[in-house]
Every structure is written in structure tokens, then in C-alpha cells.
N, C-alpha and C positions, 0 to 999 in steps of 0.2 A: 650634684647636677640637677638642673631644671628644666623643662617640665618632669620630676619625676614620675608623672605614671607610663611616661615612654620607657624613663632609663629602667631597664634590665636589673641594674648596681649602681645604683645613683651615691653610693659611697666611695664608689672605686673608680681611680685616675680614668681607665680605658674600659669604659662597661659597652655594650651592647645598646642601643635602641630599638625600638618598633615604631615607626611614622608613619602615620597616613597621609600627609602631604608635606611641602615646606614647612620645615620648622626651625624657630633659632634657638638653640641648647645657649644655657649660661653655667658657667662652674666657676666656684668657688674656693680658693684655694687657701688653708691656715695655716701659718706658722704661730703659735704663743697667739697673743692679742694683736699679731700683723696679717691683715688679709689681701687677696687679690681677689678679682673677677675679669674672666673673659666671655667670650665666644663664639660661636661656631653654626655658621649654617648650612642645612641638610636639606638638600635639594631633590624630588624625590621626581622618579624617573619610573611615566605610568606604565600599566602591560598595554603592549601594542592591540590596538583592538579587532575583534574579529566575528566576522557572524560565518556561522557554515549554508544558512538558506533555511526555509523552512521543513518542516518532515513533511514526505509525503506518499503515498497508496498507489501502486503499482497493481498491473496483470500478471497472471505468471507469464512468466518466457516475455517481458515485455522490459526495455529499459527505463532510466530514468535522468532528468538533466539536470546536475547540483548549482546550485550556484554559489559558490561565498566570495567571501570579501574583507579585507584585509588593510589596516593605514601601517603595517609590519612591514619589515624591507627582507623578508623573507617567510615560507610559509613550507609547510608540508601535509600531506592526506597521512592519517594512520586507518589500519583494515583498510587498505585501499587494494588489496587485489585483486575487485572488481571493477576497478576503474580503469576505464582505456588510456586517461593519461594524468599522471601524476605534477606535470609542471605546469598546468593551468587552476586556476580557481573556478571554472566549470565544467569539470569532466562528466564523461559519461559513465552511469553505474549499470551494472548490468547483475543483480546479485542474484542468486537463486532460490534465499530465505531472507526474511525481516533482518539489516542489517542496519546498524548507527555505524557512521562516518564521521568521523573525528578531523577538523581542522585547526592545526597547530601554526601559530603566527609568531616570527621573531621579529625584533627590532637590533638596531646599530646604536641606539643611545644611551646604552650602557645598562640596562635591564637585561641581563644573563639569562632570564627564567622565560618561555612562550606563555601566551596565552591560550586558549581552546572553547572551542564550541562545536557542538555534535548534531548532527543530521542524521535521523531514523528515516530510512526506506523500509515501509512494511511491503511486502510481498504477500499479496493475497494467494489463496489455494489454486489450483486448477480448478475449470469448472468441467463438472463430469456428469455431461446433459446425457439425457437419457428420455427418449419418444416412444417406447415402447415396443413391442413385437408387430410384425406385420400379422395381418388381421386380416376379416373376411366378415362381410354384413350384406343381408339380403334387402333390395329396395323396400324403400320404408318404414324402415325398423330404425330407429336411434341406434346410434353408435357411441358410446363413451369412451375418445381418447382420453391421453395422461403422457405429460412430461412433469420431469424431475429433474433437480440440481442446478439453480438459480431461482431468483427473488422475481424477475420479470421473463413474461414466454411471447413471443410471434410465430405463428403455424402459418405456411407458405406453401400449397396456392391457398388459399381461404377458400376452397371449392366445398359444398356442402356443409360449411365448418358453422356454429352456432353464435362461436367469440373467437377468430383468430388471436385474438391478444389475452390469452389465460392459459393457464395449465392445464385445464381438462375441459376443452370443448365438446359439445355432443355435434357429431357426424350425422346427416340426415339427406340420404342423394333416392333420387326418383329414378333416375336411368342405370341401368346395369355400365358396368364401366372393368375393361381385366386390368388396371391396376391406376391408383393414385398414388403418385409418391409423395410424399408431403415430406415438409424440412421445418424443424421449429429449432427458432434462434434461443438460445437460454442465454438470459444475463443475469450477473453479478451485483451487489452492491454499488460495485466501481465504475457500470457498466461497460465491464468485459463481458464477452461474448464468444459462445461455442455453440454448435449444432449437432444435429441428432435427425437421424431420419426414419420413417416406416411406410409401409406401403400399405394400401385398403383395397382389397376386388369388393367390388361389389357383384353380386348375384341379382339374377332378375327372375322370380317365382313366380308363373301364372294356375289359377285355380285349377283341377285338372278334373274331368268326370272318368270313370270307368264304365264302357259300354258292351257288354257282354255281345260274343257275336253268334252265340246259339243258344237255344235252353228246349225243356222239355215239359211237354204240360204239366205233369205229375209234382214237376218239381225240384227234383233231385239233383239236380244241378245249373 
């Protein structure tokens, strides 16, 4: 048999091949010094093709919308128990860690075996903002807030505030005040977004004299 680097047994009547596309096989057939040749063409039937979408970076608790696509006259999601519906090509994923989504493509043209291609939903962490303790600063005195637990910060009102937009503003108020609430947004790489809130009194301190309301010449008191 010819091309032998496909046949398998290119010595034997019925061997096996591997082809990568159309091919026409010839075999050779001896008896004594009497020969034949025929042959045979193999017509190769491709895998249906398929994309599952690209990967992509979610929030926690947040969903995500797949998209693939398919020229298979049939398809299925594998790990799909996160998905709200299995007999579309863009279902909704709602997963609770980083998960790959596998989408498997059949065809009717006599290719038995599917195709596949996989979709990674990473799921970022919870963001667990954190603004600090409520506090107390007397006019005029800087005050050093601090948040924690994301990449970018907004502090909300911006009342006495040095940089609304950083993690650790200095606080700096001239009138006595019984409480400021502030609320600073914490984002994520992805920006996702969570909040945190503390409260600031400010104190209002005037110089004070001590004026004795009796004394005695001597002294003694």
C-alpha cells in the first residue's frame, strides 16, 4: 500500500491508516510475476468547529455571559452546573470559584468524535474594605485616616479630608462637629467595589486661665 507513511501495515490486504486530509491509497497486488493495482479514496470528514468565547474576570457574587459558537449540528456544556441554561450557546454562569467551561460540538457527517474548547471564568476574591475605628480629634490637629482591602480608595463626604481619593488622608476640620460619618468605596483590580464606614467627633478646645477667687497675703494659699 501507498502512501505508506499513513499505512499502519502497508504489507497487509486490510491495515489501518492515519490521514490528514483526502487521500488516494494504491495497492498492489502479486501473484508469481503477475501483478494488479487499484484504488481507493479516503475522504476525510473535519471536527465540527467550535469556540467556547474568550476567559474572562468576574466580581465575587457577580455573574458572567458565555458566548460560543459552533458550525456542529449539535453541542453540549460540560461543568455546567453553574449555568442557568444548558441548551443555548450563551448561557449565564454564575460560579462561585475560578471555573473552565468546556464546550463540546458534534456534527452529522459521519465524524463520531466532538470537538472542544474551554472557557476559564476566574472569580476574583471578596473585597474586605476596612475604614477603620471611629475616632475622635480635637480642632486643628491633623488626623490620620486608613483604609485597607483594595488597589483604589474614594472617602465620601470629602469634608476636612486632605486626598479623598487615597488610602490614608489626613483629616484637618476647624469647627467642632458630634459626628462625621464618612464611607470610603474600596476597589479591586477588576474594579469591584465595597465599602466601609467610620465616624470622626471632632472636639472644640479653648485655652482656659485659672483665677483664684481668694488668697492671703502671707501666702499660704
Amino acid at each position: 500500500w501507498t502512501p505508506t507513511a499513513q499505512v499502519l501495515a502497508p504489507q497487509q490486504a486490510f491495515p489501518r491508516v492515519v490521514t490528514h486530509g483526502p487521500t488516494t491509497y494504491s495497492v498492489t497486488a502479486t501473484i508469481g510475476s503477475c501483478t494488479a493495482t487499484d484504488q481507493v479514496r479516503v475522504t476525510t470528514v473535519p471536527y465540527p468547529q467550535v469556540a467556547a468565547g474568550g476567559d474572562t474576570t468576574i466580581c465575587f457574587e457577580t455573574t458572567a455571559q458565555l458566548s460560543g459558537a459552533t458550525d456542529g449540528s449539535s453541542f453540549m456544556w460540560l461543568a455546567a452546573s453553574s449555568l442557568n441554561n444548558l441548551q443555548v450557546l450563551d448561557p449565564v454562569a454564575s460560579p462561585t470559584t475560578t471555573t473552565p467551561y468546556i464546550l463540546a460540538a458534534y456534527d452529522n457527517r459521519g465524524c463520531p468524535k466532538p470537538a472542544y474548547d474551554t472557557v476559564v471564568v476566574t472569580v476574583l476574591p471578596a473585597i474586605e474594605a476596612y475604614a477603620g475605628r471611629d475616632t475622635a480629634v480635637v480642632t486643628r490637629q491633623p488626623l490620620q485616616l486608613g483604609a485597607a482591602g483594595g488597589v483604589q480608595y474614594v472617602w465620601t463626604p470629602a469634608t476636612g479630608l486632605s486626598q479623598p481619593a487615597i488610602a490614608n488622608p489626613v483629616g484637618y476640620y476647624t469647627q467642632a462637629a458630634a459626628a462625621i460619618p464618612y464611607t470610603v468605596y474600596v476597589y479591586n483590580e477588576a474594579g469591584c467595589v465595597d465599602s466601609a464606614r467610620v465616624t470622626v467627633k471632632v472636639y472644640d478646645t479653648r485655652p482656659s486661665v485659672f483665677v483664684p477667687n481668694a488668697f492671703t497675703p502671707n501666702g499660704d494659699r
